[in-house]
Residue, then its C-alpha position, 0 to 999 in steps of 0.5 A: x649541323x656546321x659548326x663554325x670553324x672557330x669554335x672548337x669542338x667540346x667548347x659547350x660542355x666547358x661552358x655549361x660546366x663552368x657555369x656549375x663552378x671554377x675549375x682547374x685544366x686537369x678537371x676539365x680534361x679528364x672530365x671530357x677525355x680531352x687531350x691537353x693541345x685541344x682543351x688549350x685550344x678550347x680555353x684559348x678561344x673562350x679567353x679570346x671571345x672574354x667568356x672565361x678568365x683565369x682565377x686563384x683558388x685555395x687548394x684542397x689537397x695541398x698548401x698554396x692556391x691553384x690555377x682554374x678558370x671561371x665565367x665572366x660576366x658575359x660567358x654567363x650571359x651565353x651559357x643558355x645558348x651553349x646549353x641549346x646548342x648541346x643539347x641539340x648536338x645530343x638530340x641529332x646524335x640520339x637520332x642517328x643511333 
């Protein structure tokens, strides 16, 4: 399977996971073992392509808002075919075990 080398790798689990709800740099890069330049380059690319968009949310555990990240309108029209496409990067993984 070749991926299109725009497209970072890792990018359909941020997609699918922001489909679920908002959030924040620290979430997805400890949720992915994601190293901090390659989920920059991830979020770069999703800001580019206008699937994602910055948002403020209130805080949980302190005052004050906090930084996180959100689908627009046209990441959420995506989001199946990012599902497919990891899902089948699951199936091919499965099936070189």
């Amino acid at each position: 399977m070749t991926r299109h080398p725009d497209i970072p790798v890792h990018t359909s689990d941020v997609i699918c996971d922001l489909a679920k709800a908002p959030n924040s740099f620290n979430y997805l890069q400890h949720t992915y073992k994601l190293s901090p330049s390659t989920l920059s380059r991830i979020l770069k690319f999703l800001r580019k392509a206008k699937f994602i968009e910055v948002v403020i949310l209130p805080s949980l555990t302190r005052e004050g808002m906090r930084k996180a990240y959100d689908l627009t309108a046209k990441g959420k029209k995506v989001v199946p075919m990012f599902a497919r496409l990891k899902d089948t990067e699951k199936k091919i993984l499965e099936m070189v075990k």
